[in-house]
Structure formats: structure tokens, C-alpha cells
C-alpha positions in Angstrom: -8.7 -51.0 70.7 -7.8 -49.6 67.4 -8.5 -51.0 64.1 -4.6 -50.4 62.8 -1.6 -51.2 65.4 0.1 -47.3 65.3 3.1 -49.2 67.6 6.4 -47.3 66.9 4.6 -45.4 64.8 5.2 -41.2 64.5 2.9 -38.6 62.2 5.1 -37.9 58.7 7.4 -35.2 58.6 7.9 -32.4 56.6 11.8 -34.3 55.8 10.0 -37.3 54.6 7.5 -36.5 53.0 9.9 -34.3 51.2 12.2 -37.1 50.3 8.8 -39.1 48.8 7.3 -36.1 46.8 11.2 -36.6 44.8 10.0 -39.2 43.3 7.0 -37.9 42.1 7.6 -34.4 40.0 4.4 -32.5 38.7 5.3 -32.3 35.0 5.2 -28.8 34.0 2.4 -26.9 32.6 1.8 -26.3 28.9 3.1 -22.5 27.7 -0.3 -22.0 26.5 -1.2 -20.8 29.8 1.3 -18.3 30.3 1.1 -16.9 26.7 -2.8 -17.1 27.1 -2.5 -15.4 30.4 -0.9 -12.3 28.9 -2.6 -11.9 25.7 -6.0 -12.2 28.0 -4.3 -9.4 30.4 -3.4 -7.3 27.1 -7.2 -7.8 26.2 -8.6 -6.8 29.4 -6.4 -3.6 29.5 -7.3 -2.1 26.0 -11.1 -2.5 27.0 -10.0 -0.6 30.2 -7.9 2.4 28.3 -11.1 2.7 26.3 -13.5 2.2 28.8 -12.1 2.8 32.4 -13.2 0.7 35.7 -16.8 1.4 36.5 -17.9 1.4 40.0 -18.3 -2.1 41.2 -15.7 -3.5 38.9 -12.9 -2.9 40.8 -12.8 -5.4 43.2 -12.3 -8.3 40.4 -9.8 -6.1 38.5 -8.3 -5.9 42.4 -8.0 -9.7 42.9 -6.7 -10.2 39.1 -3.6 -8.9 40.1 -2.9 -10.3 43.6 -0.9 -13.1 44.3 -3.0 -16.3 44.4 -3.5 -17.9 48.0 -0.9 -19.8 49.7 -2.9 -22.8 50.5 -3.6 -25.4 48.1 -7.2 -26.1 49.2 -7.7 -22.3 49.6 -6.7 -21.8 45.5 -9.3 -25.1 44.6 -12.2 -23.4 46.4 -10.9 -20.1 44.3 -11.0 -21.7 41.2 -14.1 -22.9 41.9 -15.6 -19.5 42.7 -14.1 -18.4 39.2 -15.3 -21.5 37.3 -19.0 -20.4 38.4 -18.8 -17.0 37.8 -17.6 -17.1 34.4 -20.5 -19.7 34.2 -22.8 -16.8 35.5 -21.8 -14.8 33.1 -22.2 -17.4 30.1 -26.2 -18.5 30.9 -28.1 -16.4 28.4 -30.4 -14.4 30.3 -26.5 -12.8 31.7 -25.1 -12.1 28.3 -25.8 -8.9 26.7 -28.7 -7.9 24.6 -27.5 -7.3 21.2 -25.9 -10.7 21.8 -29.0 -12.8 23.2 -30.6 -11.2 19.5 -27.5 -11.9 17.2 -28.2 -8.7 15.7 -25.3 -8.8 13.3 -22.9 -11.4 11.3 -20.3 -11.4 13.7 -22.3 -11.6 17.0 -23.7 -15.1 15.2 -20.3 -16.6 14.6 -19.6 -15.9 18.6 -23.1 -17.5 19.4 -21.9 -20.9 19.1 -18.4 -20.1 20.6 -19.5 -19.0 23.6 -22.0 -22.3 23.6 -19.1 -24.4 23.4 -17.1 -22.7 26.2 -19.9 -23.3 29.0 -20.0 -26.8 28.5 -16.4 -27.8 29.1 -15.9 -25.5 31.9 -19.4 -27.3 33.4 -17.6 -30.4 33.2 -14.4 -29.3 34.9 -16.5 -27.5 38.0 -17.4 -31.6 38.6 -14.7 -32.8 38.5 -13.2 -30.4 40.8 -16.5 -30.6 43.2 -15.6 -34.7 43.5 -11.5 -34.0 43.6 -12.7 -32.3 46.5 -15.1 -34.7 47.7 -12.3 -37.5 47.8 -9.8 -35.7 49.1 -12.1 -35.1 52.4 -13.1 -38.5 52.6 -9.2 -39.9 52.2 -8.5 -37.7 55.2 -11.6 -38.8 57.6 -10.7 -42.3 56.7 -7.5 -42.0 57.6 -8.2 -40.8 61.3 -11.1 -43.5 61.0 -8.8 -46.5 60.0 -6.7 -45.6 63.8 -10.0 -45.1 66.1 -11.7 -47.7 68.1 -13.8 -49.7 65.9 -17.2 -49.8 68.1 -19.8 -46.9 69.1 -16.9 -44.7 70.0 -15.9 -44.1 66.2 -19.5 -44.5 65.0 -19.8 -41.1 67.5 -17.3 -39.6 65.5 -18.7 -40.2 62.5 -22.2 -39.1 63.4 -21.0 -36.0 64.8 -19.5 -35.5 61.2 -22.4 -36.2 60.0 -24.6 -33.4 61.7 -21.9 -31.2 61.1 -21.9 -30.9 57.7 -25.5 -31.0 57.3 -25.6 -28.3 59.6 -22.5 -26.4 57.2 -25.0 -27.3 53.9 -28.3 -25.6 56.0 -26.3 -22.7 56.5 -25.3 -22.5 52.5 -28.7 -22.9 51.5 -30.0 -19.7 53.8 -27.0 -17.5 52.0 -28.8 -18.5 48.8 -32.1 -18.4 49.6 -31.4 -15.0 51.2 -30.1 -13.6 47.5 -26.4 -14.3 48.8 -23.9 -14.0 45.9 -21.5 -16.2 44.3 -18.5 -14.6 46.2 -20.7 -14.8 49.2 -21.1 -18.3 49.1 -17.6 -19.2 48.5 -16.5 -17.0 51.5 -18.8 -19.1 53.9 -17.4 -22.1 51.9 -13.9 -21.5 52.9 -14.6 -20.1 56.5 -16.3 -23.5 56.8 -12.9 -25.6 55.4 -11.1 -23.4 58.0 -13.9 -24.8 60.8 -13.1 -28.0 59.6 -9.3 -27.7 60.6 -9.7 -25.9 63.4 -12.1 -29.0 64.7 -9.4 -31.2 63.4 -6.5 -29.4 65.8 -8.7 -29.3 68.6 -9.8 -33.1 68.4 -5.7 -34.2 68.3 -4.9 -31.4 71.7 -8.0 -32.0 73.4 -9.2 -28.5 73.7 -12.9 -26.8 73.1 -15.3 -28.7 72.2 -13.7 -32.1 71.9 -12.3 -32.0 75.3 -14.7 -34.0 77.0 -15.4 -36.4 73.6 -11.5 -37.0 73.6 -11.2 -38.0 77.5 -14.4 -40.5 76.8 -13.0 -41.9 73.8 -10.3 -43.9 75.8 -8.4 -45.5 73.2 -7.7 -43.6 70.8 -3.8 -43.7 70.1 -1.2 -41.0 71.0 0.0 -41.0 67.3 -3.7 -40.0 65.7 -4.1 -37.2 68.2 -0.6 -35.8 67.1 -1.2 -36.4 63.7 -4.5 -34.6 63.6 -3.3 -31.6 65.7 -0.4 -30.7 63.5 -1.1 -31.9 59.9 -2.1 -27.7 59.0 0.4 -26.1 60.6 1.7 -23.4 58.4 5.1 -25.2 58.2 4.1 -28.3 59.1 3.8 -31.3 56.3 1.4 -29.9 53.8 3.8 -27.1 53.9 5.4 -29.6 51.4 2.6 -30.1 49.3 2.4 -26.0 48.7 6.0 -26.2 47.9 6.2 -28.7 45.5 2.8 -28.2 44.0 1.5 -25.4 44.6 3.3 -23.0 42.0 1.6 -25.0 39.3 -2.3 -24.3 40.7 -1.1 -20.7 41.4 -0.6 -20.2 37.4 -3.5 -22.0 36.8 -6.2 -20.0 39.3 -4.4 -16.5 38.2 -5.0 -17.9 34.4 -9.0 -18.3 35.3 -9.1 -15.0 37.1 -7.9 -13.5 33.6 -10.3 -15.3 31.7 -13.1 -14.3 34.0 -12.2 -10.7 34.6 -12.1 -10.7 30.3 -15.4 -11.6 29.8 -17.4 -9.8 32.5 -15.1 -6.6 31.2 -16.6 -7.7 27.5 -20.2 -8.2 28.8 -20.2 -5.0 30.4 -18.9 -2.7 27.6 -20.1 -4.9 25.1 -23.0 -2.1 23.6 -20.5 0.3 23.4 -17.1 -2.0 22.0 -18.2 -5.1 20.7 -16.2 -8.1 21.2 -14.7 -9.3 18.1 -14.4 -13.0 16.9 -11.0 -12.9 17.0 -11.1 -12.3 20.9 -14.2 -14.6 21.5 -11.6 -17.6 19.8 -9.1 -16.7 22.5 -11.1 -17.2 24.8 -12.5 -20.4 23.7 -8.6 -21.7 23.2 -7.9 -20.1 26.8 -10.8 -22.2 28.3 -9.7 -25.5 26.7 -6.0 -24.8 27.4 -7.2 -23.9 31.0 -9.7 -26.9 31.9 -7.2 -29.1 30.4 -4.6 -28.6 32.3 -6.4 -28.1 35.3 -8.0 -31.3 35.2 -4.3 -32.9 34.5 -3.3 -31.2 37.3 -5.6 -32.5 39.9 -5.5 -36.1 38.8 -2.2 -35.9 39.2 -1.6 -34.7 42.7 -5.3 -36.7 43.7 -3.4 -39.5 43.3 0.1 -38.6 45.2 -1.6 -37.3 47.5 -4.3 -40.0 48.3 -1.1 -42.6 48.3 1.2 -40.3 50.5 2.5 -41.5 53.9 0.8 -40.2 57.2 2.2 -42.7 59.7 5.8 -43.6 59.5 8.3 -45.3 62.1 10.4 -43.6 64.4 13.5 -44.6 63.2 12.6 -42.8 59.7 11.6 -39.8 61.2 14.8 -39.4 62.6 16.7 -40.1 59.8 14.8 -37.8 57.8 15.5 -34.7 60.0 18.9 -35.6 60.7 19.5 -35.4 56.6 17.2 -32.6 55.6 19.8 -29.6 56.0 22.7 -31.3 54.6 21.1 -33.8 52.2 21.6 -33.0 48.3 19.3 -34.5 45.4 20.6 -36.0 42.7 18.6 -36.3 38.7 19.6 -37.2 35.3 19.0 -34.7 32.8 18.8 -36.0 29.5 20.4 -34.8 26.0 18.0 -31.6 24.6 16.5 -31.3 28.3 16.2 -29.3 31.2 15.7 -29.3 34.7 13.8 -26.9 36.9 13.5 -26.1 40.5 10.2 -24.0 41.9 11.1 -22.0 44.6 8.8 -19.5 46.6 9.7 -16.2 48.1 7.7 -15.0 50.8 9.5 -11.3 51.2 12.5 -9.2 49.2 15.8 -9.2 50.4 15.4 -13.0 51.4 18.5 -15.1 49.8 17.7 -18.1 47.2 21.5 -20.5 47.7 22.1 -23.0 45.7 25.0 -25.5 45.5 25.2 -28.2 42.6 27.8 -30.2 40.5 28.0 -33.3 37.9 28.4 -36.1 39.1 32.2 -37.4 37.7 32.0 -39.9 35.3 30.1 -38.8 32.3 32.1 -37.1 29.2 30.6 -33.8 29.1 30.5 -32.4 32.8 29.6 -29.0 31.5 25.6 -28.1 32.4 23.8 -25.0 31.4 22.6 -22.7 34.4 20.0 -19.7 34.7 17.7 -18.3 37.3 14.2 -17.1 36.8 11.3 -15.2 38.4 7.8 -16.0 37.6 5.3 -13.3 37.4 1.5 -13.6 38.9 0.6 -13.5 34.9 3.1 -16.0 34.4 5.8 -13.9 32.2 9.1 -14.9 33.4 12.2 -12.6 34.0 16.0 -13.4 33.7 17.4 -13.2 37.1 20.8 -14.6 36.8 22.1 -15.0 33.1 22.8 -18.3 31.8 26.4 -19.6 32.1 27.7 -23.5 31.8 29.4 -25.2 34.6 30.8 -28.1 36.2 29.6 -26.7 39.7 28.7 -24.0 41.4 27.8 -22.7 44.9 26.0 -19.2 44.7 23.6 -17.6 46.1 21.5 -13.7 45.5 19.3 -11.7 47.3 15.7 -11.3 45.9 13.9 -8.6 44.6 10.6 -9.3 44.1 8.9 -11.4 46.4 7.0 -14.9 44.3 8.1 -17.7 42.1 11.8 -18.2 40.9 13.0 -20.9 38.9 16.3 -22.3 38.3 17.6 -24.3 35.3 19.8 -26.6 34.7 20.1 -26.8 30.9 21.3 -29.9 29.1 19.0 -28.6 25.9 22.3 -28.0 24.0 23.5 -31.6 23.7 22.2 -34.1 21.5 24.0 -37.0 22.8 25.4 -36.7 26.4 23.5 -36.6 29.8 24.2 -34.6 32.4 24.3 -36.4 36.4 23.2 -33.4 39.0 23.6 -33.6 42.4 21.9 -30.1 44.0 20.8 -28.9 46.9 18.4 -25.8 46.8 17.4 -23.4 49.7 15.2 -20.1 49.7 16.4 -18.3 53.4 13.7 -16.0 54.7 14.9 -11.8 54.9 14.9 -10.4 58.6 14.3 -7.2 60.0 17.0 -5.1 60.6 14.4 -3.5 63.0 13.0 -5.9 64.2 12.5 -6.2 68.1 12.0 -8.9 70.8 8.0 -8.2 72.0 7.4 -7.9 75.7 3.9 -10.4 75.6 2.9 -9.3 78.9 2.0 -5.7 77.5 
């Protein structure tokens, strides 16, 4: 039997978990990243008017201005891959010669700058390697804590076991083979997505689990639905990316920048030297950067290691019955504001929105504005600011990304503001589009 009764028990929902992440808001990130962002950006591109893209250069200049990943996990691993690179570049042997020499005044002031930047970022690469680390373990022992507590689990955990030692030979023969850093960190992910592909098939009994799954009699219903749908695209992490995710999306285009800066500076560095000025935005840029990073991750290591995966049936149901018509309700305070993060997926989708203050306070009036989000973090008004009592509106999109909207109490030195809101981004569809015949 299993270690932990699962009776009456149903995997989380998306609705729940919802209602659960409300109670724990990721406190915004400094605007040091979005002002460091840009003036990085502004760098990079007077190198580049100067001293176009070179061949081989153009794939990094390519990813700097693409969206980050949707994923969560998927931007960690990213930042990781950045974090080491820009580590690459910053070992001696890697930076250029007239540096190494400190042929002149000015390259000997940057000596010791550049020093100083390698060590912090080492020391956010481990932290991020054991944030990682943790977060796999939580999950395993999750599906551990439900499976029969004899040699059926210690099959499972064996079978782990040789897995990933198998996942770390084939690392090692990408390195030893001369793979590169980007190599490595595209078998790294293709191996995450093996792990949640293994994961699906264990909860529906398919591939390679089939046979395991009908011998481990036992095992509870509720596990094997749990494990099989916990990924799904809009399944409950879905959540997670929502409410999160905009935050490590700044913060893995922000060490992109940084990264795409430096190797741009090391590469034309004979030819336009880098100047102090620029190596002490760089150095602010990485503080500012591993700072918040590491913030980041502490935080959200610990919702997420305390979030619900089990939860009864009764909740469930409440939960979806309430999570089309359900509103949210916040104080803002006097000099505050409030912010909603919403993500577009295409144009012409529709962001609605439907709020008003709560009766009962003095001052019903709230400031209100809409926001997009650029990948380099520079913000554009959307909807201008007005103040209300309520309002139901609603526009369609024009760029597809991050928009923000504000309720703005920042005017009042005295009086709160009561919100009750409820917030939706609605998905554009095809005028075209066409039912598909699947038997073609």
C-alpha cells in the first residue's frame, strides 16, 4: 500500500492553484534592470553602427532580441547557459590581448572591474545549479511520498538512478568531444524534456513504463493522473508561467544583453576600446542582475516547494465552478499601486477587464492605465491614465508580449483604495481558420 492515504484525493487544478498563488505576489523587480537593459542595448548597438555583425555573431545578436521561452524551467536552464558564457568570456586566457597586458591607464582601472564581476556571477551559477537541484528532488518526492513503500518504489528510484547517470555520461562525451557551451545546454534541455516525457508516460501507462506500471500494483489512481498532466501546456504550471514568469522573462532577456555586450566588446576591442565608463555599467548591470535573480528564485523556491499537488474533490469543484466568474479583491494603500501581468500570445487577441471600489471608503476614485512591456523591458502607454470608481473595458492588442495594468492610488497620501477586479487576456482567432480533415 501507499505511504500517504490519496482517498478523495484529486491532482491541483489550474483554479486552485490560482486562488493560492493570490496570496503570494512576486514583488516586483528593481527599475535597475529595465534602465540597465536599455542602456546595455544602446551600448551594444553603437559598437555595431561602428563595427557591423561579423560572421558568426549573429546568432547571439539573433536570440537578444527574441522573446524569452515560455517555460519557466526552460528560461533557468537559459540563464544558465548565459551565466557561463559570459563566464567564458571573463577567464583571462578569453579576454583580449591588449587587455591580458594592461597596456595602457585605462585598461588597468578595468582590470580589477572585470575581476570583480566573475566572482559574483560564479556565485549566482550555484545557486541556480542547487535551485535546480531542489526543485527536482521536491518533485520525485512527491510521486515517492504516494508509491508503495517496499522494492516496488526502491525500482523506481533505481531506475532514476541509472537514468541520470546515464543523462551525465552522455554530457561528459559532448565535452570531451570539444562540444560547446550552447551545445551542452541544448542536450541539457532535450534531457529536462526526457524527463517529462518519462513522467507523462509513467501516469498513462504508455512506452516504456507500460509493463513497470501494470507490475507496480498499487500505485494510486490520483499519482498516475497527477504525473501524466502536471506539464500540460495549460495545465497547472500553466499558472506558475502566468504569475511568475514575466519577472524571469526580464531577467534572462537582461543577461542576454549583458552577455551579447561583452563578447561584442571583446571582439572589437583592438580596434574600439572599451571605456571605463562602459566596463562600470557592466559591473552595476551584473550586481543589479544576480541580485535580483537570486531574490527571485528564493522566492518562488519556496512557493513553489510549499504549493498544493493533492487536493480534495470537493475543492476542485469549487474552484472550477468560480474561476470564470470569480473577481479578486486587494487594498491598495495611500502613494501605491497595483499591477496586473498579463501575457499575450498573438495580436488582435482582447485583454477585458472589469473592476470597482469596494463602497465604503471616502475616496472611491482609483487611478487607471494599461501598459505593454517590451523584450528590453521599456514600457509603452497603452490606454492613458484616467480615475474611476469602476470600469468594464476591454481593447484589442497590438503587439503580442507583456501588458500591465495599473491601478494607481500613488496620488493620495491618506486614503486607501478597496479593488475588487477581475482580469482576462482572450486569445485572437482566425478569420480563416478551417476545421482539418485528420484522416488526410
Amino acid at each position: 500500500m501507499a505511504s500517504s492515504s490519496t482517498e478523495g484525493l484529486v491532482p491541483i487544478t489550474r483554479a486552485f492553484l490560482a486562488r493560492y498563488y493570490d496570496k503570494y505576489p512576486l514583488p516586483p523587480l528593481s527599475d535597475d534592470v529595465a534602465r540597465l537593459t536599455c542602456e546595455l542595448r544602446r551600448m551594444s548597438d553603437r559598437l555595431l553602427q561602428q563595427c557591423p555583425l561579423k560572421p558568426g555573431e549573429e546568432l547571439l545578436a539573433h536570440e537578444a532580441d527574441l522573446e524569452p521561452p515560455h517555460k519557466v524551467d526552460e528560461n533557468l536552464w537559459k540563464n544558465r547557459e548565459h551565466i557561463e558564457e559570459i563566464l567564458f568570456l571573463l577567464e583571462k586566457p578569453h579576454w583580449p590581448t591588449s587587455l591580458q597586458r594592461k597596456a595602457t591607464a585605462e585598461e588597468e582601472d578595468i582590470f580589477p572591474i572585470i575581476e570583480g564581476i566573475e566572482i559574483g556571477l560564479r556565485n549566482t551559477l550555484k545557486k541556480l545549479e542547487i535551485f535546480q537541484l531542489k526543485n527536482a528532488e521536491n518533485v520525485f518526492n512527491t510521486v515517492m511520498t504516494y508509491m508503495p513503500q517496499d522494492f516496488r518504489g526502491s525500482l523506481i528510484r533505481l531506475q532514476r538512478e541509472r537514468s541520470e547517470r546515464n543523462k551525465q555520461a552522455e554530457v561528459d562525451t559532448l565535452v570531451n568531444s570539444g562540444g560547446s557551451i550552447r551545445d551542452r545546454y541544448a542536450l541539457l534541455w532535450k534531457q529536462q524534456m526526457d524527463r517529462r516525457r518519462q513522467l507523462a508516460q509513467l501516469g498513462s501507462a504508455t512506452g516504456v513504463y507500460k509493463s513497470l506500471v501494470k507490475y507496480l500494483v498499487g500505485v494510486p489512481q490520483v499519482l498516475l493522473d497527477f504525473v501524466r498532466q502536471i506539464n500540460d501546456d495549460q495545465g497547472p504550471m500553466e499558472e506558475q508561467r502566468q504569475r511568475y514568469g514575466p519577472c524571469i522573462y526580464k531577467l534572462t532577456t537582461f543577461v542576454c544583453t549583458i552577455r551579447l555586450f561583452l563578447f561584442l566588446s571583446w571582439e572589437r576591442f583592438e580596434v574600439i576600446k572599451l571605456q571605463k565608463e562602459e566596463a562600470l555599467v557592466v559591473e552595476q548591470a551584473v550586481h543589479v542582475y544576480t541580485s535580483e535573480f537570486e531574490r527571485v528564485i528564493v522566492f518562488i523556491g519556496e512557493v513553489f516547494a510549499n504549493s498544493p499537488f493533492f487536493i480534495s474533490a470537493e475543492d476542485a469543484g469549487a474552484a472550477e465552478s468560480r474561476k470564470i466568474d470569480d473577481y479578486k479583491e486587494t487594498i491598495i494603500a495611500a502613494g501605491k499601486t497595483y499591477e496586473v501581468i498579463l501575457t499575450v500570445e498573438s495580436v488582435n487577441s482582447f485583454i477585458a477587464w472589469d473592476f470597482a471600489l469596494i463602497q465604503g471608503t471616502l475616496n472611491l476614485d482609483v487611478g487607471f492605465r494599461v501598459e505593454y512591456v517590451s523584450p528590453s523591458g521599456q514600457t509603452t502607454l497603452i490606454l492613458p491614465y484616467r480615475r474611476y470608481e469602476r470600469d468594464q473595458g476591454n481593447f484589442s492588442t497590438i503587439l503580442a508580449g507583456t501588458y500591465k495594468l495599473i491601478w494607481d492610488n500613488s496620488y493620495s497620501s491618506f486614503f486607501k483604495k478597496n479593488l475588487r477586479y477581475k482580469v482576462d487576456a482572450i486569445p485572437a482567432v482566425a478569420e480563416s481558420a478551417q476545421p482539418v480533415d485528420e484522416t488526410e
